[in-house]
C-alpha positions, 0 to 999 in steps of 0.5 A: 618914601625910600626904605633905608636899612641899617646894618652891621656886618662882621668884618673879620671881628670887626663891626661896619655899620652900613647904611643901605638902600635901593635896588639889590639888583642896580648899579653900586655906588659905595659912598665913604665919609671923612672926618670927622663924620660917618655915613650919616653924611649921606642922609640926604643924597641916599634917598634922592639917588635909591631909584635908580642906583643901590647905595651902601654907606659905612661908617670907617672903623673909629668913626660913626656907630662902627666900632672903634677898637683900643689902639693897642690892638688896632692901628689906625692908619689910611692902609687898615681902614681901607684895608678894612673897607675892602673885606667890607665889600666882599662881606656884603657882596659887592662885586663891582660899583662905584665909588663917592669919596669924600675927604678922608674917603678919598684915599681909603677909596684910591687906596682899594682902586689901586689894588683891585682896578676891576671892581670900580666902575667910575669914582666920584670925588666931592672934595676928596683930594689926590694932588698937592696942589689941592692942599691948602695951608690949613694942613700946615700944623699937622704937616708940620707934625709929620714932620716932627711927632713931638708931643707938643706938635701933637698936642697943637692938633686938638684944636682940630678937634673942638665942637667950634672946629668942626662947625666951622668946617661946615659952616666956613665957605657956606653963603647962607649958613642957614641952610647947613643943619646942625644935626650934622656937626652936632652929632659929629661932636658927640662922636668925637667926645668919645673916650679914646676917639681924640687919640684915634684922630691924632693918630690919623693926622700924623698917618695922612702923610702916607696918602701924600707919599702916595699921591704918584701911586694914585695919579699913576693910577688915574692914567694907567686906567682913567676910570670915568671920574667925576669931581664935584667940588665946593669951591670954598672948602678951606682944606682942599683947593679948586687946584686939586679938582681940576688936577684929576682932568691931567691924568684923566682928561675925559674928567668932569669938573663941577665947582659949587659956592659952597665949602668943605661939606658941600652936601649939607648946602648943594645936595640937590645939585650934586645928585642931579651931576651924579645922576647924569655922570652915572647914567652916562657911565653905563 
């Protein structure tokens, strides 16, 4: 059985929940979520890599049991969450690892790459995008928000946030959806039931148009340090495209492509899978 802690750590005022497991003294892997979930995500990939690596899961600032600050005093934008992501990481201690990003983990983990290349080891990238080809038309209501804030625009996004939204999205893709348990998004729906967490996610459409601002930043990135990249990818996911996957081998050509029959949350169905590809890639890493 592997041993899991949980913990907060004090982050400039701020509370991180972590989940943590694995060696002290083994190679890192940081392991960040995306929306609407939280570490919780990881529950079944944690266990099935700790023999080998030390992995650390915190749940973003609004999100999971990390703390979520009035939005007077906190702005809720890509840049503060990595911002918070990486003071994180020299809280606890992390001098170098490796980085699992997901969804919204993706560029809150690019956006840390960009500034501190010397401390990632190797990325890899489960349906966490950095190209415009990966984005589907799934994204055009909330383009069409950034586009223009409107009060009306904004709200046409709450759709986004309903129980039956969020069930789709780990549902939709998934051949068997009998294998996709209803922990997930249950509790993912009682996160967002919250009081103030539907403006904080509001917040964060309207600001993902930052991270497409930034998308040459993180490719100019990729070619300047091809880090060792790996991107396992559920091929149905109905926000990120197969495109967007294999993007990354153009700036970094040593990438490595994995595609899965599966959709958005493509460790709720090919957990398994993906950690025997992350296993392999990590080793070869070092």
């Amino acid at each position: 059985m592997t041993t899991i802690r949980y913990r907060k750590a004090n982050v400039d005022g701020l509370n991180v929940f972590y989940r943590e497991a694995g060696p002290a003294d083994a190679p890192t892997l940081l392991l960040l979520h995306g929306f609407p979930t939280a570490g919780h995500m990881f529950r079944e990939l944690i266990p099935a890599l700790a023999d080998r690596f030390r992995l650390v899961a915190p749940d973003l600032i609004g999100f999971g049991q990390s703390d979520m600050p009035a939005r007077e005093t906190f702005a809720y934008t890509f840049a503060a969450l990595a911002q918070v992501i990486e003071r994180f990481t020299e809280v606890i201690g992390l001098a170098r690892f490796a980085l699992y990003v997901f969804d919204y983990g993706a560029p809150t983990g690019f956006r840390m790459a960009l500034r501190h290349p010397e401390l990632i080891t190797s990325i890899i990238s489960q349906n966490g995008n950095a190209y415009e080809e990966g984005l589907s038309e799934g994204w055009s209501p909330i383009q069409a928000y950034w586009q223009d804030p409107s009060k009306a625009n904004r709200a046409s996004l709450r759709s986004f946030l309903s129980p039956e939204t969020t069930i789709w999205q780990y549902t939709h893709g998934v051949t068997d959806t009998s294998l996709v348990s209803p922990d997930g998004y249950t509790l993912d729906n009682s996160y967002l039931a919250r009081p103030g967490a539907d403006e904080v996610q509001l917040d964060l459409f309207g600001d993902y148009k930052s991270n497409v601002a930034m998308y040459p930043e993180f490719q100019s990135y990729f070619r300047k340090h091809k880090p060792r990249f790996l991107a396992t990818w559920g091929k149905n996911d109905p926000f990120f495209l197969p495109p967007g996957a294999e993007a990354f081998k153009r700036d970094i050509p040593a990438a490595e492509v994995r595609f899965f029959d599966t959709g958005h949350f493509a460790l709720e169905t090919h957990c398994r899978e993906i950690a025997a590809a992350i296993r392999g890639f990590l080793d070869r890493s070092d």
